[in-house]
C-alpha positions as CSV (number, residue, x, y, z in Angstrom):
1,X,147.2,130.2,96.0
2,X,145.4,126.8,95.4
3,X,146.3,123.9,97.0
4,X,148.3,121.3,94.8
5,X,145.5,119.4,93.8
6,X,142.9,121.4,93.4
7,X,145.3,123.5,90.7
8,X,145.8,119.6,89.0
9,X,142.0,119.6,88.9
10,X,141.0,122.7,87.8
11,X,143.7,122.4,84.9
12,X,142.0,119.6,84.3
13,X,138.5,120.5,84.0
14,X,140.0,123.2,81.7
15,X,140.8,120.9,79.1
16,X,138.1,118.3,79.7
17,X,135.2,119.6,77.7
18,X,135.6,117.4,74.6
19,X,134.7,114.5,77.0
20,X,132.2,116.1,78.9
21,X,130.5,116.6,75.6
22,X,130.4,112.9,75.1
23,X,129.7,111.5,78.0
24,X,126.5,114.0,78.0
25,X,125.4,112.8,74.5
26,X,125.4,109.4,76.2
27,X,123.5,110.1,79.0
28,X,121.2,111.9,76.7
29,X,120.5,108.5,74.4
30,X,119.6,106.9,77.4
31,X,117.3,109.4,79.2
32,X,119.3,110.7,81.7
33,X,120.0,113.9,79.9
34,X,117.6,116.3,78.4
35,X,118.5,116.2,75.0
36,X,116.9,119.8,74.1
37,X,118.7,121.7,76.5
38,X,122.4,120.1,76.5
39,X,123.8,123.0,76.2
40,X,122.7,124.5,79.7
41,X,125.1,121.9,80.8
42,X,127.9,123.3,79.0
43,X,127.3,126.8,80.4
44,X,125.2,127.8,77.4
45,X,122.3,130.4,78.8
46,X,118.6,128.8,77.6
47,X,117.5,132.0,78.9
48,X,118.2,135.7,79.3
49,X,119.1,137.3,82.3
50,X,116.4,139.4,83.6
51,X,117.0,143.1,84.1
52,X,118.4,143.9,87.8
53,X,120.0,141.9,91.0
54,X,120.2,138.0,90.6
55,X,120.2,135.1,93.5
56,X,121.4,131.8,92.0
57,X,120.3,129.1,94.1
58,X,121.9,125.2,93.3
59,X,120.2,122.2,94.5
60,X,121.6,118.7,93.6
61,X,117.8,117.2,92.7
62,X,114.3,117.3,93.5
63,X,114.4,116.8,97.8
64,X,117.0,119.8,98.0
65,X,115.2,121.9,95.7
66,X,112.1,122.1,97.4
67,X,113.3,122.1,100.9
68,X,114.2,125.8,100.0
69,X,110.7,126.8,98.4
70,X,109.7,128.2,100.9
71,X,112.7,130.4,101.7
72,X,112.6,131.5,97.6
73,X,108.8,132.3,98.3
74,X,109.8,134.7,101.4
75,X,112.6,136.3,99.4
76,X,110.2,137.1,96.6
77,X,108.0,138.8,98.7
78,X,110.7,141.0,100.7
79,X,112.5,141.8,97.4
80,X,110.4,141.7,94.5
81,X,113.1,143.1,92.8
82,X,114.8,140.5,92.8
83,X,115.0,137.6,90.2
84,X,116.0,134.2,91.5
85,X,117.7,131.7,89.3
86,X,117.7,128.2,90.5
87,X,119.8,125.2,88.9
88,X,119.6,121.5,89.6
89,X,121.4,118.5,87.9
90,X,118.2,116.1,87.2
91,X,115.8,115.9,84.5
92,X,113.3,114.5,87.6
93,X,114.5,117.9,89.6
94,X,113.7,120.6,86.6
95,X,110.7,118.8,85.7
96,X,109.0,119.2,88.8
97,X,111.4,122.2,90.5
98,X,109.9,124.7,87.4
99,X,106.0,123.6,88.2
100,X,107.1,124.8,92.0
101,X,108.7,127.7,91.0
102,X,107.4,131.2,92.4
103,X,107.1,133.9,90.6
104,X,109.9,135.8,89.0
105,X,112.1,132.3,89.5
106,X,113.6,130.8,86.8
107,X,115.2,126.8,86.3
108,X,118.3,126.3,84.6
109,X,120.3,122.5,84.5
110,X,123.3,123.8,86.3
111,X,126.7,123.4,84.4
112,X,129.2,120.8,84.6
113,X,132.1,121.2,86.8
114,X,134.1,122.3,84.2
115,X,135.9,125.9,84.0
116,X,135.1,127.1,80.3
117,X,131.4,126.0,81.3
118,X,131.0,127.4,84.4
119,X,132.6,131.1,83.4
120,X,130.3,131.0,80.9
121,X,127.5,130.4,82.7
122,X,128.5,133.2,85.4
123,X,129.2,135.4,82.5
124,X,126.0,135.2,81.4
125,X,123.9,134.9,84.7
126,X,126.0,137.5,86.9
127,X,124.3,136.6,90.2
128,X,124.7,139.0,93.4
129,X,124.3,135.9,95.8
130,X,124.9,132.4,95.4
131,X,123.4,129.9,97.7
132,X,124.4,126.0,97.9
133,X,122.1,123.6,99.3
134,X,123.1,121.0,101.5
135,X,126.1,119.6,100.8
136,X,127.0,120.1,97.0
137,X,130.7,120.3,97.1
138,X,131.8,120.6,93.5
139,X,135.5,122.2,93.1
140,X,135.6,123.8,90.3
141,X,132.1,125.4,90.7
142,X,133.0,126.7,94.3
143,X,136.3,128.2,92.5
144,X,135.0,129.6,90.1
145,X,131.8,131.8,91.7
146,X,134.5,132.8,94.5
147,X,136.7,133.8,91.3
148,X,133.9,135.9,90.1
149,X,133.9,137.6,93.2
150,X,130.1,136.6,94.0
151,X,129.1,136.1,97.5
152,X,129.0,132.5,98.5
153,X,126.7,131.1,101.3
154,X,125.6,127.2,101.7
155,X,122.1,126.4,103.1
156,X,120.5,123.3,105.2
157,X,124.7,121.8,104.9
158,X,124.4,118.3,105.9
159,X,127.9,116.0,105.7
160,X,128.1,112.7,107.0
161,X,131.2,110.9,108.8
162,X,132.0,109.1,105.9
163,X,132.2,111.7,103.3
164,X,133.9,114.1,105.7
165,X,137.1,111.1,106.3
166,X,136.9,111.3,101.9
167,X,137.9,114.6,102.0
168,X,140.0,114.8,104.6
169,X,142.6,112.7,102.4
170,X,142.6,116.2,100.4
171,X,142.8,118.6,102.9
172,X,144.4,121.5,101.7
173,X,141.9,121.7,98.9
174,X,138.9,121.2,100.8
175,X,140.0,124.1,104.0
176,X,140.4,126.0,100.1
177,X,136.6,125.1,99.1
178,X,135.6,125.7,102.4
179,X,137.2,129.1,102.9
180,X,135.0,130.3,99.8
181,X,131.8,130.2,101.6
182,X,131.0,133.5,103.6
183,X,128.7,131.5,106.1
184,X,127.1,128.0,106.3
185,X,124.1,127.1,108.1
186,X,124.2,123.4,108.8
187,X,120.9,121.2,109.7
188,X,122.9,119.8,113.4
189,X,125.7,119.9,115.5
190,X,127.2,117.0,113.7
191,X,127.3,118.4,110.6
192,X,128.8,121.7,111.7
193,X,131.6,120.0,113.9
194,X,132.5,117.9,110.6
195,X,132.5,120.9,108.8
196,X,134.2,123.1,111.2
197,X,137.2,120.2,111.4
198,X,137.6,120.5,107.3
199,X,138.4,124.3,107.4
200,X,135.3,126.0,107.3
201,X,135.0,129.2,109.0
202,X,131.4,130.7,110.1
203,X,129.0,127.3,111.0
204,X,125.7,128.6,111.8
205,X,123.2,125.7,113.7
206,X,119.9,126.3,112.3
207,X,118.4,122.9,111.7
208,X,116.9,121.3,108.4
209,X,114.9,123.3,106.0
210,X,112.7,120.4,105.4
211,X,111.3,120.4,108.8
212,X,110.3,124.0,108.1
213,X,108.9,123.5,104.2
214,X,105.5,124.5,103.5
215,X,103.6,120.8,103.3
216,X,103.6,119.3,99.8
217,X,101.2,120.1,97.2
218,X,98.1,118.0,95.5
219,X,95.5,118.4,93.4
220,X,92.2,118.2,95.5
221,X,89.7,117.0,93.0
222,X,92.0,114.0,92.4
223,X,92.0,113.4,96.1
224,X,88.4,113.6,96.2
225,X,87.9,110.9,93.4
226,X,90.7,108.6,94.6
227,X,88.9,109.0,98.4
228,X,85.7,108.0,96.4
229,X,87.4,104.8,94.6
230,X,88.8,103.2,98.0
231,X,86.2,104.5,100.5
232,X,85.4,102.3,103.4
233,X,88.7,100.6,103.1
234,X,92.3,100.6,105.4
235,X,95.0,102.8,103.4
236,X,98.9,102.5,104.3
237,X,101.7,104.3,102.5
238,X,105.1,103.0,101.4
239,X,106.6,106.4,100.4
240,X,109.8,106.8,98.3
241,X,110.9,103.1,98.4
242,X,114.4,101.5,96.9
243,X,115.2,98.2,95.2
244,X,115.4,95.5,98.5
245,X,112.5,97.1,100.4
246,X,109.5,96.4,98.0
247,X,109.7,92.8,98.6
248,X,109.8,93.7,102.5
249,X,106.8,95.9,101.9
250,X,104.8,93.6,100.1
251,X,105.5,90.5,102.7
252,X,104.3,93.0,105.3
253,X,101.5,93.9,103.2
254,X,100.7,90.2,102.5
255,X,101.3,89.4,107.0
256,X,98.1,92.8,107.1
257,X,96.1,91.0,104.9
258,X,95.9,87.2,106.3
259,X,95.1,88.9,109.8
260,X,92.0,89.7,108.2
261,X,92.2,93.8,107.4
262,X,91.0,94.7,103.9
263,X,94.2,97.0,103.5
264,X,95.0,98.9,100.1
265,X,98.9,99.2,99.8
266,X,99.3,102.4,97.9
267,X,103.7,101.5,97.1
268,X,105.6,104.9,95.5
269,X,108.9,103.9,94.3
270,X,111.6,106.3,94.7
271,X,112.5,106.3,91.2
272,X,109.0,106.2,88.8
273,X,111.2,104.3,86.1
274,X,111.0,101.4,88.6
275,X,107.7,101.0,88.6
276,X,106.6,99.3,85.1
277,X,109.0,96.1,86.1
278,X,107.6,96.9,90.1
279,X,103.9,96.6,89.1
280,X,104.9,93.4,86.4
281,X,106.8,91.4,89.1
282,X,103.5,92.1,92.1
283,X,101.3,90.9,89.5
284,X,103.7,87.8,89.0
285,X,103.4,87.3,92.9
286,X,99.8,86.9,92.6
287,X,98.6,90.8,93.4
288,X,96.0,92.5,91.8
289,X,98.1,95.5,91.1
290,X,97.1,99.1,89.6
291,X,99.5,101.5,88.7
292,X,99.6,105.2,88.5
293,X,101.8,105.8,85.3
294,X,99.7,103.9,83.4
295,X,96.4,105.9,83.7
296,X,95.1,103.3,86.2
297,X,92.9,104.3,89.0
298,X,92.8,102.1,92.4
299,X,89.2,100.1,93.1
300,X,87.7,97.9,95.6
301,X,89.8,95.3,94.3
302,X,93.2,96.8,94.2
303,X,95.6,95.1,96.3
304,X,98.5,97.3,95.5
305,X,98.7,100.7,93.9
306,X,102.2,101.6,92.1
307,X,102.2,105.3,92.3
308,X,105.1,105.6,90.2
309,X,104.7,109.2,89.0
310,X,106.5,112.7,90.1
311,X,105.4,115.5,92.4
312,X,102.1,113.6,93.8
313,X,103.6,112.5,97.3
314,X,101.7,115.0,98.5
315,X,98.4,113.4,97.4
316,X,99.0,109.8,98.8
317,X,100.0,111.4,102.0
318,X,97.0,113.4,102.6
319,X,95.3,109.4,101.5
320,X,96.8,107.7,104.0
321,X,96.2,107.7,107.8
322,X,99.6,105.6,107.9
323,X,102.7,105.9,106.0
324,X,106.2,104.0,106.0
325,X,109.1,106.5,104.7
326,X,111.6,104.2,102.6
327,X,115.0,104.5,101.9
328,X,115.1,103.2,105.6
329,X,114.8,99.8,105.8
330,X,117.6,99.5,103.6
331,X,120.9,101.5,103.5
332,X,120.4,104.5,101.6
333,X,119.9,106.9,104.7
334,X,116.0,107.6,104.8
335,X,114.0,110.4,103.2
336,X,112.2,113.3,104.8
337,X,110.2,112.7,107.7
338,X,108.8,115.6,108.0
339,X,106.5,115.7,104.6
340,X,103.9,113.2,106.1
341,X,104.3,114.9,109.5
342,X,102.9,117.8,107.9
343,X,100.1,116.1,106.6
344,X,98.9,113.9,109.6
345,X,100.3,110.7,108.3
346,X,101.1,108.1,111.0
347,X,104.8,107.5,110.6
348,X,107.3,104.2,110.6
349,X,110.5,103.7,109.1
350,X,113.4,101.3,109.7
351,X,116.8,101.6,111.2
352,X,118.6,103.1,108.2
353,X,118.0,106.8,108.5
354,X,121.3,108.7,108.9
355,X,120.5,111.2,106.3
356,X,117.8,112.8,108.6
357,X,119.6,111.6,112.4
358,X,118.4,114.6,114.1
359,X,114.7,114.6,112.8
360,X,114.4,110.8,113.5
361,X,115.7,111.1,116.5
362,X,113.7,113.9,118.2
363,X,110.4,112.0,116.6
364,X,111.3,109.2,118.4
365,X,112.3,110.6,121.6
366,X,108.9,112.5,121.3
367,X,107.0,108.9,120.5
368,X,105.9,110.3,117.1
369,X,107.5,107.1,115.0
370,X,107.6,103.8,114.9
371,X,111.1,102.0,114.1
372,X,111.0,98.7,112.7
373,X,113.7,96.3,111.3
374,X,112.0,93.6,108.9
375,X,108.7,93.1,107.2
376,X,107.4,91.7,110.2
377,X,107.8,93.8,112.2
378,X,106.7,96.7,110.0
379,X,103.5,94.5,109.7
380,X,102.8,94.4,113.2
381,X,103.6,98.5,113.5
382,X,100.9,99.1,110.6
383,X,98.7,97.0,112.1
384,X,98.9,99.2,115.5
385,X,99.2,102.3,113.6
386,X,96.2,101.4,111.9
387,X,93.9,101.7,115.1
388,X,92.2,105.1,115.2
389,X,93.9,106.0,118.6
390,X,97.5,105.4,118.2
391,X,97.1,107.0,114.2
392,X,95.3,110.2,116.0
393,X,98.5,110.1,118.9
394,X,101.4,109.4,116.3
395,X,100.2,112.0,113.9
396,X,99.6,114.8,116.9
397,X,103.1,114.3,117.6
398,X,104.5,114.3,114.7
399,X,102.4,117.7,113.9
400,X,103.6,119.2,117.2
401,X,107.3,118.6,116.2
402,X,107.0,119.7,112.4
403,X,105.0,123.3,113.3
404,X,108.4,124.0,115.0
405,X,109.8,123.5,111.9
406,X,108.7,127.4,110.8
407,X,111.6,128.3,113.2
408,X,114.3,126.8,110.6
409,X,113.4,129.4,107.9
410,X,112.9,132.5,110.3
411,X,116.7,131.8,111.3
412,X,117.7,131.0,107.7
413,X,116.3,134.2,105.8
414,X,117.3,136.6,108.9
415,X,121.0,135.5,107.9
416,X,120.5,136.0,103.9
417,X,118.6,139.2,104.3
418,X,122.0,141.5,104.7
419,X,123.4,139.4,102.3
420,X,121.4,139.8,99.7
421,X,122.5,142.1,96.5
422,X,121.7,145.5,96.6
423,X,118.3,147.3,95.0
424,X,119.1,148.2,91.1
425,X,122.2,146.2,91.1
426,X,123.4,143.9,88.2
């Protein structure tokens, strides 16, 4: 029997698809919503099912989506037989998730957490194996794949403090949610305590996916003519910044410059919408700015370079000896460390970096990072990272802890092999 409120909520999503209509149309007019395949969102197939055993995989957006390429990859070649369908709730996720894709994988936008939407959607789809990434905790989704009788699992599960005390104020329906899942393998031991406390029953330590990802993609002839373009001079990174730390960024950037190094600032906003007004108000400041979405190509005179495009951090990685990760020196938790660990990228970040504790943590215990906590003290660490020594030292280190990383999936597809749906199933 449901808890009291989750029966109040799941009556409610029942009845709630009117609305859910409209607020989708108006995330649609806006560009939030792809307006050619609303209907996925309502549970409507844009596909159909291929012949045989199904694994639905859901990732919340782009990050979670591709930690687990890798782990899709290996599943494809120990079950060819198996088709893989894999949802995700952003139009910057499908766009890039479906160029990833391996074979025999297909994107959907996952459904609303509405009933009639979601039974339609596992009507359709019929998977074998559902897998949740991180920590995508959606009631009436979780209800209704249990419902369906499929086999639930969560993947790389990741819950901070904060949202743990949230749902602790409901805690009959979340030890209900959390009762669903057959087995969850969490990224650290905080994580799996937290989970543990809100009812969950088998809490698997394996550590992050992301350390254990295959290292992000490019496109090697544009690396070759960027490489050309800014030859001879210093290249740093600002990967994946947020509103507040551009301003930081460019003070450091303008600190590098007056000590007399002919740096190229190569600045990827988190969110490429950004970086029209980004590259507008650098160019106010007195930059000479170049930026990626408009077809512009950094030169000898480029102060700044607004990468503001999808799926090419692996390029400006790969660029540049030294990178900051954003999201850090401001509080949104940090990104993933591990992507420009992969690719011999000097790393320093700020103090802001709950989101990825554990990884953070063992880099710096292993001298692989630099922390800083204002622009100038990220100037002075990019200024140090900058000398061929310390990049060489901080990038071994970094290397050393990230080939570890190939541990994570071993663990993680020993676990889903026996669950997996049988050969010639439906």
């Amino acid at each position: 029997m449901a808890a009291p409120g989750l029966r109040l909520y799941l009556a409610l999503s029942r009845r709630a698809t009117p609305l859910a209509r409209l607020i989708l149309s108006r995330r649609a007019r806006r560009g939030k919503e792809d307006p050619a395949r609303l209907p996925e969102r309502l549970g409507v197939p844009g596909l159909p099912r291929p012949d045989g055993p199904l694994v639905w995989l859901h990732a919340a957006s782009v990050g979670e989506a591709l930690s687990v390429m890798e782990v899709l990859r290996r599943l494809r070649t120990l079950r060819p037989d198996l088709a893989i369908l894999v949802t995700t709730g952003t139009r910057s996720s499908a766009e890039l998730v479906a160029r990833r894709l391996p074979d025999g994988a297909l994107h959907q936008y996952a459904p609303v957490d509405l009933l009639p939407a979601l039974e339609g959607f596992l009507s359709h789809w019929r998977p074998g194996l559902a897998i949740w990434v991180e920590n995508e905790i959606w009631p009436a989704m979780i209800h209704a794949t249990a419902a369906a009788g499929v086999t639930l699992v969560m993947v790389n599960a990741r819950i901070s403090e904060r949202s743990a005390r949230r749902w602790r104020r409901a805690p009959g329906t979340i030890r209900r949610l959390m009762a669903a899942f057959r087995v969850i393998f969490a990224q650290d031991e905080a994580s799996a305590a937290r989970l543990r406390r809100l009812g969950a029953g088998a809490v698997v330590v394996t550590g992050t996916l992301k350390e254990g990802a295959a290292p992000l993609a490019h496109d090697e002839s544009e690396r070759r003519r960027i490489a050309a373009r800014i030859e001879g001079r210093s290249v740093w990174l600002a990967a994946s910044t947020h509103d507040g730390e551009e301003a930081m960024v460019a003070e450091a950037h303008r600190a590098l410059r007056r000590s007399g190094i002919d740096a190229l600032l190569i600045l990827v906003p988190r969110h490429p919408e950004r970086g029209p007004a980004l590259a507008e108000a650098l160019a106010a400041a007195g930059w000479r700015v170049a930026r990626r979405g408009a077809g512009e190509l950094p030169g000898q005179d480029t102060d700044i370079y607004v990468a503001d495009t999808l799926g090419e951090l692996g390029l400006w990685y790969r660029l540049s000896p030294v990178s900051f990760v954003g999201g850090s020196l401001v509080p949104v938790g940090g990104h993933n460390p591990f992507e420009p660990a992969a690719l011999g990228s000097a790393i320093i970040h700020g103090p802001h970096v709950d989101s990825f504790a554990d990884g953070y943590g063992r880099l710096g215990a292993a001298k692989a990072a630099i922390e800083v906590r204002d622009a100038a003290g990220l100037a002075d660490a990019v200024r140090r990272a900058m000398a061929p020594d310390m990049a060489a030292a901080l990038a071994a280190a970094a290397w050393a802890l990230f080939s570890e990383g190939s541990a994570v999936t071993d663990r993680v597809m020993e676990a889903l092999v026996p669950l997996l749906p049988p050969p010639g199933g439906q």
